[in-house]
PAMAR-740649 format. One record per residue (C-alpha): residue in one letter; x, y, z. Coordinates in steps of 0.2 Angstrom, whole numbers, always signed. Example, Ala and Ser with C-alpha at 12.3 -4.5 7.8 and 13.67 -1.06 7.14 Angstrom:
BEGIN
<pt "A"; <+62; -22; +39>>
<pt "S"; <+68; -5; +36>>
This chain:
BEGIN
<pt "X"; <+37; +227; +64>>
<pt "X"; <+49; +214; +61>>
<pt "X"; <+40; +202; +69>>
<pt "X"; <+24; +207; +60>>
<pt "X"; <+34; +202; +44>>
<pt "X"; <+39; +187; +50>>
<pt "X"; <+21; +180; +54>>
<pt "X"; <+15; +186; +39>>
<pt "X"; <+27; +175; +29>>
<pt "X"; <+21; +164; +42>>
<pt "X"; <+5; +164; +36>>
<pt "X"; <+9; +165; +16>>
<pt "X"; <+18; +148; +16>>
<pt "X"; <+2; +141; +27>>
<pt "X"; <-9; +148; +14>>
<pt "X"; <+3; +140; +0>>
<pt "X"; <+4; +123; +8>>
<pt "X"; <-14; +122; +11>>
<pt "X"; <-17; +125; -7>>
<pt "X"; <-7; +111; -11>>
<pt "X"; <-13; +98; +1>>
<pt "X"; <-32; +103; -6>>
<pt "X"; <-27; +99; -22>>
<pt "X"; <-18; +85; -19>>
<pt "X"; <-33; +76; -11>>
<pt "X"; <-46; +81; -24>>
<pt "X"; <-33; +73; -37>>
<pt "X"; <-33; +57; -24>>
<pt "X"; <-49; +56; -22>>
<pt "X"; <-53; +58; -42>>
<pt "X"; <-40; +43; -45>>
<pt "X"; <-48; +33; -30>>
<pt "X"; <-63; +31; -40>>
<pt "X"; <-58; +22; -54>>
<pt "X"; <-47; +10; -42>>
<pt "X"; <-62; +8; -33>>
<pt "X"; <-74; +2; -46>>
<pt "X"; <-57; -6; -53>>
<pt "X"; <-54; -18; -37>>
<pt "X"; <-75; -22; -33>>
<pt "X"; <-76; -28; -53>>
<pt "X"; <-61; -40; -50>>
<pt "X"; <-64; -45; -31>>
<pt "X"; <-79; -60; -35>>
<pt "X"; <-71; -63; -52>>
<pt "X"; <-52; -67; -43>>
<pt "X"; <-62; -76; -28>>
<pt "X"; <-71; -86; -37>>
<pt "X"; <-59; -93; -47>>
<pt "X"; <-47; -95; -31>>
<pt "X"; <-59; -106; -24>>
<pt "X"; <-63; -117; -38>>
<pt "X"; <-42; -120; -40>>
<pt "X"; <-43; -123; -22>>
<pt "X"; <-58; -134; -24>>
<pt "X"; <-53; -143; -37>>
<pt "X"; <-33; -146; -32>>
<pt "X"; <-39; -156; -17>>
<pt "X"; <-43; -170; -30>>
<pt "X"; <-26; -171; -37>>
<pt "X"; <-9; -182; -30>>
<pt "X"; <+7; -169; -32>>
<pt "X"; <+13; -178; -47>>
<pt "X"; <-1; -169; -55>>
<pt "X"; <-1; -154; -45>>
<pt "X"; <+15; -148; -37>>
<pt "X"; <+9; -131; -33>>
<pt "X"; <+2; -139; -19>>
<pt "X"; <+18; -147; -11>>
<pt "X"; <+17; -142; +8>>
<pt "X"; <+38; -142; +9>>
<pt "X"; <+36; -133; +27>>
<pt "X"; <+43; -115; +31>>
<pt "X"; <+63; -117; +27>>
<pt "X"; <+63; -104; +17>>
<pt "X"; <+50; -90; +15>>
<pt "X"; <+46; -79; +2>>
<pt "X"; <+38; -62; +8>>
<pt "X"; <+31; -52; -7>>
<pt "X"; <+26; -33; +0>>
<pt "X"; <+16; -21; -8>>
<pt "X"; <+18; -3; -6>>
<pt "X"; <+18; +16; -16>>
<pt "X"; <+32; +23; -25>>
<pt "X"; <+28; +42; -16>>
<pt "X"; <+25; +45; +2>>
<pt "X"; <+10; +60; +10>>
<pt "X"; <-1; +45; +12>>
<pt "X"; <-2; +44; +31>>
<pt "X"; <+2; +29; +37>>
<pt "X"; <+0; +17; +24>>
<pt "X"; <+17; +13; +20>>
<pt "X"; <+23; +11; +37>>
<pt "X"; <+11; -3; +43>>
<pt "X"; <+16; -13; +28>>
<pt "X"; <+34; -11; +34>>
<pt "X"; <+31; -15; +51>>
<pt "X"; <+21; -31; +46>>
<pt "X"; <+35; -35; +34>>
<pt "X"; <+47; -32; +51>>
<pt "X"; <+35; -45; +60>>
<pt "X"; <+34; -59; +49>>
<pt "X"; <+55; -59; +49>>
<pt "X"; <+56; -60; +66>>
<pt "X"; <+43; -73; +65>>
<pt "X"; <+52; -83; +54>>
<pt "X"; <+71; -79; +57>>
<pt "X"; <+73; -91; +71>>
<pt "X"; <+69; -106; +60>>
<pt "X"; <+67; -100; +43>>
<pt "X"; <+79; -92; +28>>
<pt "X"; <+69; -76; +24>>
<pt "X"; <+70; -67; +7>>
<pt "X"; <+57; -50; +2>>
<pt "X"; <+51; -46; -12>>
<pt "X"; <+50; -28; -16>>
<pt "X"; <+33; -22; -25>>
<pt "X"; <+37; -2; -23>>
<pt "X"; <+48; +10; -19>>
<pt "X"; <+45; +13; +0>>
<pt "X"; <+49; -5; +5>>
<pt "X"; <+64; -8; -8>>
<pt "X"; <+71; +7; +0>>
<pt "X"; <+71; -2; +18>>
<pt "X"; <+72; -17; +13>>
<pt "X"; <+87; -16; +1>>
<pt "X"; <+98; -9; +18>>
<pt "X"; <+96; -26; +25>>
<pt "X"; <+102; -44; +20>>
<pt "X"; <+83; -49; +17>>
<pt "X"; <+82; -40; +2>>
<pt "X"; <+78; -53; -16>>
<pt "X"; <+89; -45; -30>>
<pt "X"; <+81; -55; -43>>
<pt "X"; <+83; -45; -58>>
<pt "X"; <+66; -51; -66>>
<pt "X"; <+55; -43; -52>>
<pt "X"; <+67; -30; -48>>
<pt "X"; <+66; -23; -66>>
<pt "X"; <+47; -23; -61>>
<pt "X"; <+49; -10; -46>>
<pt "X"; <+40; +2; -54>>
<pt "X"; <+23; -7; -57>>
<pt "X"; <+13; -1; -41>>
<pt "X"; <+15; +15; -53>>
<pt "X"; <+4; +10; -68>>
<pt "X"; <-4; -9; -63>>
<pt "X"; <-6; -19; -80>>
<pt "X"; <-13; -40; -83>>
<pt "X"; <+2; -42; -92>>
<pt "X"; <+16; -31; -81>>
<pt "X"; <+10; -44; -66>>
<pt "X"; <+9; -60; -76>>
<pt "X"; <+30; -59; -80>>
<pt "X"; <+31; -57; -61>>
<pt "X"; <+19; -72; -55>>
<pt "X"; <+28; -83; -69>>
<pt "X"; <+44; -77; -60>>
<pt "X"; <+37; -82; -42>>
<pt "X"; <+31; -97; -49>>
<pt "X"; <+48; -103; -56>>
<pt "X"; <+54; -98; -38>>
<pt "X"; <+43; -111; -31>>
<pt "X"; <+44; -123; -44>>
<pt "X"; <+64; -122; -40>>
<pt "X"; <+64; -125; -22>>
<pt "X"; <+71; -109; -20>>
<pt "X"; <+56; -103; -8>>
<pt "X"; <+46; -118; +1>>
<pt "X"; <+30; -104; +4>>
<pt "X"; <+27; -86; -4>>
<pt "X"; <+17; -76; +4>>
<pt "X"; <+10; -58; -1>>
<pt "X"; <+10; -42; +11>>
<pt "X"; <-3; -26; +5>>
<pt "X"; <-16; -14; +10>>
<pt "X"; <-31; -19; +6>>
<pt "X"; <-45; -6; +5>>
<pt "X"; <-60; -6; +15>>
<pt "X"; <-68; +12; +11>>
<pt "X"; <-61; +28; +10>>
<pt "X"; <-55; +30; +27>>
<pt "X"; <-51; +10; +31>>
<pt "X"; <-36; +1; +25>>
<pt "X"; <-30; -15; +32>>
<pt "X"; <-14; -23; +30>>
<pt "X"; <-18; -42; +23>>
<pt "X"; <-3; -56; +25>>
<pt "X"; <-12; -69; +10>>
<pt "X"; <-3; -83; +4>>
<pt "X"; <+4; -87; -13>>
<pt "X"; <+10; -103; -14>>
<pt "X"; <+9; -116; -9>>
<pt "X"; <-9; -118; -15>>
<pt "X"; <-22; -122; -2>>
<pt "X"; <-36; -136; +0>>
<pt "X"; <-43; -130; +15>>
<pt "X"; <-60; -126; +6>>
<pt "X"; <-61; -144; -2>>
<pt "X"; <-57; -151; +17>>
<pt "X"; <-69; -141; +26>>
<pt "X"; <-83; -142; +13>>
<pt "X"; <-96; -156; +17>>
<pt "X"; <-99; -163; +3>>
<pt "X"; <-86; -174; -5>>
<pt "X"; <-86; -166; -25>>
<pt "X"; <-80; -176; -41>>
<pt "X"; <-75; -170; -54>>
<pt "X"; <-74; -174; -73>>
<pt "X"; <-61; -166; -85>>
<pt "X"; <-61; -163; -101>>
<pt "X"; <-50; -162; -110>>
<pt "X"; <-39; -168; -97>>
<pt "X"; <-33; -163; -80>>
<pt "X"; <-15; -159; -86>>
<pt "X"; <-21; -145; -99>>
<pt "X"; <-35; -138; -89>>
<pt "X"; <-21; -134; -74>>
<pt "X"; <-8; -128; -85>>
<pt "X"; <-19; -114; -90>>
<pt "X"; <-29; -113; -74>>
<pt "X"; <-14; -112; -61>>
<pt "X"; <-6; -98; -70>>
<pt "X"; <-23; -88; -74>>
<pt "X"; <-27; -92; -56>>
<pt "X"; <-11; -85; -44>>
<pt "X"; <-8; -70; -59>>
<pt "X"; <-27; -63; -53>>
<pt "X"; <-23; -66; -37>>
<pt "X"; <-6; -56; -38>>
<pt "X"; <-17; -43; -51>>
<pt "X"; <-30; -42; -35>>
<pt "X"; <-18; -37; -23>>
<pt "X"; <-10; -25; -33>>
<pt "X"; <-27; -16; -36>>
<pt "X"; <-32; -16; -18>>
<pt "X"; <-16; -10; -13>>
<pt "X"; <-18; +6; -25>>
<pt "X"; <-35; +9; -21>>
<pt "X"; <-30; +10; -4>>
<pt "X"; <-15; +20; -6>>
<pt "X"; <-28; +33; -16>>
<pt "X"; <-38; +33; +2>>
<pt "X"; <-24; +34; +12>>
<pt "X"; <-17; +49; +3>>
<pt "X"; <-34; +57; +2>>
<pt "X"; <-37; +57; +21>>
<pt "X"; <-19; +63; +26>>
<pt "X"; <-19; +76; +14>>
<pt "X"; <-40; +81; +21>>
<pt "X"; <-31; +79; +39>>
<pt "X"; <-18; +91; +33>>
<pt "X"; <-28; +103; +25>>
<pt "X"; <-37; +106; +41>>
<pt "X"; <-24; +105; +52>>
<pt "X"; <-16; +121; +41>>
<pt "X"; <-32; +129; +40>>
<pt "X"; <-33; +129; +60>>
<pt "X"; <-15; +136; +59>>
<pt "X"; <-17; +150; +48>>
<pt "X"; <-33; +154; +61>>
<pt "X"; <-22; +154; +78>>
<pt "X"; <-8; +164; +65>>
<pt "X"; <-19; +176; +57>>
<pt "X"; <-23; +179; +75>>
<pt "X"; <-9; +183; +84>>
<pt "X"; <-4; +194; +68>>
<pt "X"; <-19; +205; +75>>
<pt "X"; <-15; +204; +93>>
<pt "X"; <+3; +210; +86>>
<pt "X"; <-3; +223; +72>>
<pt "X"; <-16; +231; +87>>
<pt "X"; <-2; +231; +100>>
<pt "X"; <+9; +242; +88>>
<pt "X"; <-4; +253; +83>>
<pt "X"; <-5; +257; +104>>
<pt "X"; <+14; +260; +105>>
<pt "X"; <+13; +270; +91>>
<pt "X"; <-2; +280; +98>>
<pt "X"; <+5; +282; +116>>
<pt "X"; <+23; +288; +105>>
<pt "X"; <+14; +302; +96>>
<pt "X"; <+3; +305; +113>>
<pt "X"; <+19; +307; +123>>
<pt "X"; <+27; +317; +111>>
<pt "X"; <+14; +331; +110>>
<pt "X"; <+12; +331; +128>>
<pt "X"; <+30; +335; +129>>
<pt "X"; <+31; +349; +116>>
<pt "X"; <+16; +356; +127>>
<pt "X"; <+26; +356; +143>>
């Protein structure tokens, strides 16, 4: 009987973890919603105005535009993006191998800082001498937790400075970004310095008259511009945690469902089996009073 009572607490802490891996993915996939329509409302808006800064910076000298200084890879900024809370399969893990990756890539001939956007890389990251204990962005580790405009402009403004510094010659970003419910890829974007390749490879040569002036219209553009882009990310990257988290938590739901099955089971196959010894105990017992 023991062993009856062992499978049957077994099966109560199955049934117990079931129920909270099914509501855990009905609350994922109710907050997946609203990142969803959240991220495709920003994605043309932020790529369209990428584009025009991109456009548009190919026009000026770097006297007038020094976000677009091409210093080389000396020293290399990795901003990465992950959750605060883990149960969201392997979302996490691929932007810390990425993040391992790039390191490597650069170590050899590059001095290598990370930013931390969330708890699951600062806790790896913070082990190692990689990790960039500014206290401006640090004292922003908890943004992956509510995503705000205004929470991600003190932190672009801060990466900007970076830049602007020479203390990092290229910033690049590391996140999720979500594909659909069950697709997340891990995107390596870049920051800064800011890119002409769409001016280059356009065919048309494109001029351009400013008004009021070239000066004002990039000191409010640049900013506006890499503060989107740094707001996108962040979106994508909760939407896709919301995905991630749903899936595993469906996975594992099933997965305990088919346990409890194969445990309710072999309680059965145990319960029957005692009943019989039971049955042949009071069977051999009567015989023997007969004899």
């Amino acid at each position: 009987m023991a062993n009856l009572k062992e499978i049957r607490n077994r099966i109560s802490s199955v049934s117990s973890t079931m129920q909270i891996t099914s509501a855990m993915k009905m609350v994922s996939a109710a907050k997946l919603k609203r990142a969803q329509d959240a991220i495709t409302r920003l994605r043309p808006y932020a790529s369209k105005l990428r584009y025009i800064l991109e456009n548009v910076s190919g026009t000026l000298d770097l006297s007038e535009n020094a976000f677009a200084e091409d210093r080389g890879s000396n020293n290399v900024l990795i901003v990465a993006i992950t959750s605060n809370r883990g149960l969201c399969g392997g979302f996490n893990s691929n932007i810390i191998k990425k993040v391992n990756s790039l390191i490597k890539e650069y170590f050899s001939d590059s001095s290598v800082s990370v930013v931390c956007l969330g708890k699951k890389i600062k806790d790896v990251i913070k082990k190692t001498e990689y990790y960039y204990s500014n206290e401006v962005i640090a004292s922003h580790e908890d943004i992956v937790g509510a995503v705000s405009f205004e929470r991600t402009h003190e932190v672009s403004q801060e990466l900007m400075r970076v830049f602007q510094e020479k203390k990092a010659d290229r910033i690049v970003l590391v996140y999720n970004r979500f594909v659909n419910a069950v697709t997340q890829s891990v995107e390596v974007e870049g920051f800064l310095p800011l890119s002409s390749e769409n001016s280059q490879n356009s065919n048309s040569t494109k001029d351009y008259l400013f008004e009021p002036g070239k000066e004002e219209i990039f000191a409010e553009l640049i900013p506006k511009s890499l503060n989107t882009q740094l707001f996108k990310a962040l979106l994508d990257s909760v939407a896709a945690e919301h995905a991630a988290r749903m899936t595993a938590m469906h996975k594992a739901t099933d997965n305990a469902s088919e346990l409890r099955k194969a445990l309710k089971l072999s309680y059965n196959k145990a319960r029957q089996a005692a009943i019989t010894n039971e049955i042949l105990e009071i069977v051999g017992g009567a015989e023997a009073l007969n004899a």
